[in-house]
C-alpha positions as CSV (number, residue, x, y, z in Angstrom):
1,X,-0.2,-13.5,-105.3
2,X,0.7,-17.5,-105.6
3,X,2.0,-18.9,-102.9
4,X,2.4,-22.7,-101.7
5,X,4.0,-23.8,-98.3
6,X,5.4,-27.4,-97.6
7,X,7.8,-29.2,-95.3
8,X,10.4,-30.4,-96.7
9,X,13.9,-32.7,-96.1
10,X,17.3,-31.9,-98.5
11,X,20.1,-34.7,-99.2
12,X,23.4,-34.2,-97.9
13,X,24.1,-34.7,-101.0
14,X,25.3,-31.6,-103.1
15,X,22.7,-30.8,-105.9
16,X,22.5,-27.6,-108.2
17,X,19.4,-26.1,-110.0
18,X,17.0,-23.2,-110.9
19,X,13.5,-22.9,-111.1
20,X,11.4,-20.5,-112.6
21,X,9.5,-19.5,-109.4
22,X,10.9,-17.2,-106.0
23,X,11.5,-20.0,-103.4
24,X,12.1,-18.9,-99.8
25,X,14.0,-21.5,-97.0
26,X,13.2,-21.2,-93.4
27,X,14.8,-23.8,-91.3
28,X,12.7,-25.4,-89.1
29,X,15.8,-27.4,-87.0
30,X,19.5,-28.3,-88.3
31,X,20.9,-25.7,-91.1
32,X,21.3,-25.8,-95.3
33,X,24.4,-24.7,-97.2
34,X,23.4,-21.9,-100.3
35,X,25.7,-21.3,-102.9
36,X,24.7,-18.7,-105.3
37,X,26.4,-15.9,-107.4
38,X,26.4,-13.5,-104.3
39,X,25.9,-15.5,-101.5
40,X,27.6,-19.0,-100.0
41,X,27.2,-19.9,-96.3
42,X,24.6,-21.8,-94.0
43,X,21.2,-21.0,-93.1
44,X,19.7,-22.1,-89.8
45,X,16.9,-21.7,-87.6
46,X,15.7,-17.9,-86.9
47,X,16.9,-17.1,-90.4
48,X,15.4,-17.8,-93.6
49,X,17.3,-17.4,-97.8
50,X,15.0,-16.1,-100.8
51,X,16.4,-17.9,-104.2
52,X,15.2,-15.5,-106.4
53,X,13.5,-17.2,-109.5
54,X,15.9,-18.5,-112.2
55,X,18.8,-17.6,-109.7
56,X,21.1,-20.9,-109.8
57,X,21.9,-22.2,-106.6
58,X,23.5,-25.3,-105.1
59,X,22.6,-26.6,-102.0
60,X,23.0,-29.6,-99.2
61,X,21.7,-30.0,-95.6
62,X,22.0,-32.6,-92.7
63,X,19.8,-35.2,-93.5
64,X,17.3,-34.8,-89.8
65,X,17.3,-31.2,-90.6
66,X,13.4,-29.7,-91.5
67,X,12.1,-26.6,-93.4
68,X,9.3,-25.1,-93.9
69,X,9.5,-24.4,-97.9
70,X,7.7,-21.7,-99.8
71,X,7.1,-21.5,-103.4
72,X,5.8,-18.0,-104.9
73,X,5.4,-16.1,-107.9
74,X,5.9,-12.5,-106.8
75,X,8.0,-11.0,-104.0
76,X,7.4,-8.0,-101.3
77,X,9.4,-5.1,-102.6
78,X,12.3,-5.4,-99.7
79,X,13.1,-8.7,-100.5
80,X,13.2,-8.1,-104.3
81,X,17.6,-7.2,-104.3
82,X,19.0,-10.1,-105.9
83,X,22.1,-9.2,-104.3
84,X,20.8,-9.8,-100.7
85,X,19.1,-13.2,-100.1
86,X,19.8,-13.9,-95.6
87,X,17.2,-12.6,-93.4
88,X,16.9,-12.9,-90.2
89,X,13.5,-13.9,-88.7
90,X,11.1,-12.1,-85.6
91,X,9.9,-14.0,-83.0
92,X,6.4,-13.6,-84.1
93,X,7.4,-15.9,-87.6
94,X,9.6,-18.4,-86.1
95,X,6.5,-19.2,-83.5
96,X,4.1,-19.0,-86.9
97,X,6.0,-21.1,-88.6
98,X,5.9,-23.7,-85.8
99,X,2.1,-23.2,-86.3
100,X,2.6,-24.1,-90.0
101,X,4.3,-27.1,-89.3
102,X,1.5,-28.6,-87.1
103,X,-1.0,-27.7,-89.2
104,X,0.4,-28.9,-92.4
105,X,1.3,-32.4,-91.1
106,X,-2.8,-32.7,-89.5
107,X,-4.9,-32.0,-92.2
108,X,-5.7,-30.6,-95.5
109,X,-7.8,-27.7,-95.6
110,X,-7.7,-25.4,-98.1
111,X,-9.1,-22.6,-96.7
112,X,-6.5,-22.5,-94.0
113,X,-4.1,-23.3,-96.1
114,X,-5.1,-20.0,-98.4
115,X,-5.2,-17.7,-95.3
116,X,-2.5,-19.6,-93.7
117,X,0.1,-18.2,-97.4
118,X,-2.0,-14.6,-96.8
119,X,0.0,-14.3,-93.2
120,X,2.6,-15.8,-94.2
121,X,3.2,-13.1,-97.1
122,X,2.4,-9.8,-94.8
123,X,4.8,-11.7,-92.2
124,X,8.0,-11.1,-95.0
125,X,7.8,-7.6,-94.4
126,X,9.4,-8.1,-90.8
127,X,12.3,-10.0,-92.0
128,X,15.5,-8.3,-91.1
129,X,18.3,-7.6,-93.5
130,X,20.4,-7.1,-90.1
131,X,22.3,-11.0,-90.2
132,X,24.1,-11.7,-86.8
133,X,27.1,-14.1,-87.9
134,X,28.1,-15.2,-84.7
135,X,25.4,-18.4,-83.7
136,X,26.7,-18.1,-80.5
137,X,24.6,-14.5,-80.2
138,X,22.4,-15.7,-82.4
139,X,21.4,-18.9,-80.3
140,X,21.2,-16.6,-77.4
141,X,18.8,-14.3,-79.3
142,X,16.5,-16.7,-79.6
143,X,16.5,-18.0,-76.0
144,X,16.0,-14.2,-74.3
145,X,12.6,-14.0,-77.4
146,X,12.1,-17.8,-76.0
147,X,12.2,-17.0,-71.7
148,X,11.2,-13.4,-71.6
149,X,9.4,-14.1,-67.9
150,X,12.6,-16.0,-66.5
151,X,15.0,-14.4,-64.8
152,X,18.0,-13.4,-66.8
153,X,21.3,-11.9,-66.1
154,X,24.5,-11.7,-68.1
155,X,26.4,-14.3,-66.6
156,X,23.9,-16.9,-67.8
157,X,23.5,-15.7,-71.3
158,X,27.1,-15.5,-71.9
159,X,27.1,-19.0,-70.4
160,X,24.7,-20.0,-73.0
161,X,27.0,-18.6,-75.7
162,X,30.2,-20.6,-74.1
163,X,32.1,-16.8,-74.0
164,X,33.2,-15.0,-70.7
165,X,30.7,-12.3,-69.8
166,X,33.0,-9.6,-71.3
167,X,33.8,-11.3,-73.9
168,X,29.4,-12.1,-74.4
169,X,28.5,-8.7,-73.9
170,X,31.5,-7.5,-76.5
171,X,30.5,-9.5,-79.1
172,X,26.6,-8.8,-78.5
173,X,27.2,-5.2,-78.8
174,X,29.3,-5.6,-82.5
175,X,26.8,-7.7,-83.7
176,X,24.1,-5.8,-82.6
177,X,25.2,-2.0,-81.7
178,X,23.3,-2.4,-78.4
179,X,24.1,-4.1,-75.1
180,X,22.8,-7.5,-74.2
181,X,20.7,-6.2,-71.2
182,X,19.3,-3.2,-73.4
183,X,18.3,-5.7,-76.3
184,X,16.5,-8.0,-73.1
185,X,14.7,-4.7,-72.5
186,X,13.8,-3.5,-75.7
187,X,12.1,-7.6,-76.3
188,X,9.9,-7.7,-72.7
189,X,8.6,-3.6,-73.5
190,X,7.8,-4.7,-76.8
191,X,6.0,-7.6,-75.6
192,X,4.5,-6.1,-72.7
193,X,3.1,-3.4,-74.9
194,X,1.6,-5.8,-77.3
195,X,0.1,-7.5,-74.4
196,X,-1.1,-4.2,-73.2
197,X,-2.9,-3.9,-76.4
198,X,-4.5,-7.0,-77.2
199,X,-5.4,-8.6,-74.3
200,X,-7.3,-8.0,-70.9
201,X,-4.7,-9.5,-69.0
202,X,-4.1,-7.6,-65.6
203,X,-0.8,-5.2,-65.5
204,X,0.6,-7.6,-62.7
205,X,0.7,-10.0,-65.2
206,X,2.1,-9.2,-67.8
207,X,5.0,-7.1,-65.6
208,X,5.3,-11.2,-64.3
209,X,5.0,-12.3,-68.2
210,X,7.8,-10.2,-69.5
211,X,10.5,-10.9,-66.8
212,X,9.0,-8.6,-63.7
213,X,7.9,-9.8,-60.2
214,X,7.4,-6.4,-59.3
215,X,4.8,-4.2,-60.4
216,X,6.4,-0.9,-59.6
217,X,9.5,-1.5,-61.2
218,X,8.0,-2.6,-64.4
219,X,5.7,0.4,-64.5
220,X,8.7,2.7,-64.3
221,X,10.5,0.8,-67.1
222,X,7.9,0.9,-69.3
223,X,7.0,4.5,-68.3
224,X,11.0,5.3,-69.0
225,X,10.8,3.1,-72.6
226,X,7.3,4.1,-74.1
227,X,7.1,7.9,-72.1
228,X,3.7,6.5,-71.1
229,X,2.6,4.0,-68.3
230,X,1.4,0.8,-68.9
231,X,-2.3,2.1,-67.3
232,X,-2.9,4.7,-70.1
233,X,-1.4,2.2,-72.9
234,X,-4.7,0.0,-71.4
């Protein structure tokens, strides 16, 4: 497996070309336009396009908009459909690729350059095919993954997303076939179960980490999502 990252700046300028390599886009801020044989629309950040080698493709971006850019010469079997190039990103990549960005622009070191492409790769298997069209929900998305310990409640996420609660949580639920609030839930048990797993950090806080002030109501949460309580996960 060869693999190179960079960061990289596109014209707003319209430009068409192929290369003989698999190229993958992740926005860092601001979006790109892709035109390809089965694809035309924008990319932006919490998503990411794979330009499958000698695919043609025409592209232009804003001008202040960043991306993280990488260059490879073989593909994880999911993303190998030609036919299917927009994934959306987890959490867990969008914060490694902020890593990726610091690290790149401080130093050159080869050997955490060569582990940082080994990470990167295994990280392409938790791209999602699932592509929410609305960057309204989408923007919201990323601010519940963003703010998991704040407090939040429908009426502020709709007012992040400019839409009426009912209209928020009726578009949430299309896009996603779950309810805002459930979504919120299923992102702080996760979390709190990673937590719970990798660290020694004290049940009190992560309950206070993932959104919870009290203790007794995140135990039963978690008991209710997992079937198990947080003290036998530890």
């Amino acid at each position: 497996m060869d693999i190179s990252l960079s960061i990289r700046q596109y014209q707003q300028q319209r430009l068409s070309h192929f290369h003989a390599y698999h190229q993958i886009v992740l926005p860092l801020n601001g979006y790109i336009e892709i035109t390809t044989l089965h694809y035309s629309g924008t990319i932006s950040r919490g998503e990411c396009v794979v330009i499958h080698a000698g695919l043609v493709h025409s592209f232009k971006a804003q001008e202040d908009a960043r991306f993280i850019v990488a260059d490879l010469n073989q593909l994880p079997t999911k993303l190998t459909l030609e036919n299917h190039i927009k994934y959306q990103l987890s959490s867990a990549f969008m914060h490694f690729l902020t890593f990726i960005e610091s690290q790149l622009q401080s130093t050159v070191d080869k050997n955490i350059e060569h582990q940082s492409c080994t990470l990167f790769y295994a990280l392409l298997d938790t791209l999602s095919e699932h592509i929410v069209q609305d960057k309204r929900i989408q923007s919201v998305m990323i601010y519940m993954q963003e703010n998991l310990s704040n407090e939040l409640n429908l009426e502020m996420l709709a007012g992040i997303a400019c839409l009426s609660p009912t209209q928020f949580k009726k578009r949430f639920t299309a896009e996603l076939c779950e309810s805002p609030m459930a979504y919120l839930t299923r992102l702080r048990m996760e979390k709190a179960k990673a937590l719970l797993h990798h660290t020694d950090m004290p049940i009190n806080l992560v309950a206070y980490k993932v959104g919870y002030l009290d203790h007794s109501a995140f135990s039963r949460r978690f008991y209710r999502f997992f079937g198990i309580s947080p003290s036998k996960i530890r």
